[in-house]
N, C-alpha and C positions, 0 to 999 in steps of 0.2 A: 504494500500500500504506500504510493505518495505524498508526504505529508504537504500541507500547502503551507504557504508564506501568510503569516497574519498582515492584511491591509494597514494602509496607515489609518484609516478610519476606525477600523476594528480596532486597534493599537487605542487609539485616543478614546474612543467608548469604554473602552475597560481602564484607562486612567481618569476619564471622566467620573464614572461606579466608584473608583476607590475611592475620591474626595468625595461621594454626592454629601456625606453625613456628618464628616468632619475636615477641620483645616488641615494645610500639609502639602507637598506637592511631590510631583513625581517627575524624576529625570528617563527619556527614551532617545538613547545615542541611536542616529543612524549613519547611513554612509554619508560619502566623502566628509564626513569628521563634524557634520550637522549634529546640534542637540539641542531635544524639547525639551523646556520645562512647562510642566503646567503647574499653576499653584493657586490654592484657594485658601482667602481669610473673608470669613463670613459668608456675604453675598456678593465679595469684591474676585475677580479670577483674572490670573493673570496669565499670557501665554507667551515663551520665552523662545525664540529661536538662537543660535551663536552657533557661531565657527573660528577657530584659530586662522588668521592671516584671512580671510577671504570671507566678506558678508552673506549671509545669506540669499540667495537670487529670489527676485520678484515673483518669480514662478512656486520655486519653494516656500514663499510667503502665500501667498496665494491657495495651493493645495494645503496646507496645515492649517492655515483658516477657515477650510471648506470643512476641511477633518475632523478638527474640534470644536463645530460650530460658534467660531467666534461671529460678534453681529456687524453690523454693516460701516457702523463708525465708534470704533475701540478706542480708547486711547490710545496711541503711537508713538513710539519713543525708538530713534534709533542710537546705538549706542556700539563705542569702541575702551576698550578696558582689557590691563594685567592681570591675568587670573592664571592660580597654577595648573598644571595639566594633572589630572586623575591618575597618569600613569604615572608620572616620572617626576610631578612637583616640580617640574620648570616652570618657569614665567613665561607666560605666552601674552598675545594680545588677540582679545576674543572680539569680531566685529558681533552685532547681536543687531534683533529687534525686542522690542516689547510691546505685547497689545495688553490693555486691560479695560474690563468689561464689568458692569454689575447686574449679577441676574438674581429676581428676588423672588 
């Protein structure tokens, strides 16, 4: 039997469940060195793109806001920042976006 690939949809529904009931967020690395975060405080959610050396593309923005149903005008925040790498505790510089949204 073939196992299939979880969608990025799917992916983000099942990190969507894990917050529905309490604060907290959850990191989903994917390729070329892309990483979500999603994170919720209250009714406030906020939805995190970054990459080391290279922003996220419009397109990749685009599909992760279809995914995790962000709404039509989030707050937008683009952003460039020194953060260590997970692996190896160097100093990188992460291009990012940030949407945030309140759903009550």
């Amino acid at each position: 039997m073939t196992a299939t690939k979880p969608t990025l949809s799917n992916l983000a529904a099942a990190m969507r469940q894990q917050l529905a009931e309490r604060n907290g967020y959850r990191t989903l690395p994917l390729s070329r060195g892309l990483e979500i975060v999603l994170a919720r405080a209250d009714a406030r959610w906020t939805l995190t793109l970054k990459r080391a050396d290279t922003p996220p593309s419009d397109v990749e923005i685009r599909i992760a806001r279809t995914a995790f149903g962000v709404p039509d005008d989030p707050a937008m925040r683009m952003f460039k920042r020194k953060l260590p790498s997970a692996k190896t505790g160097e100093l990188l510089t992460y291009h990012g976006v940030e949407m945030t949204w309140r759903e009550i």
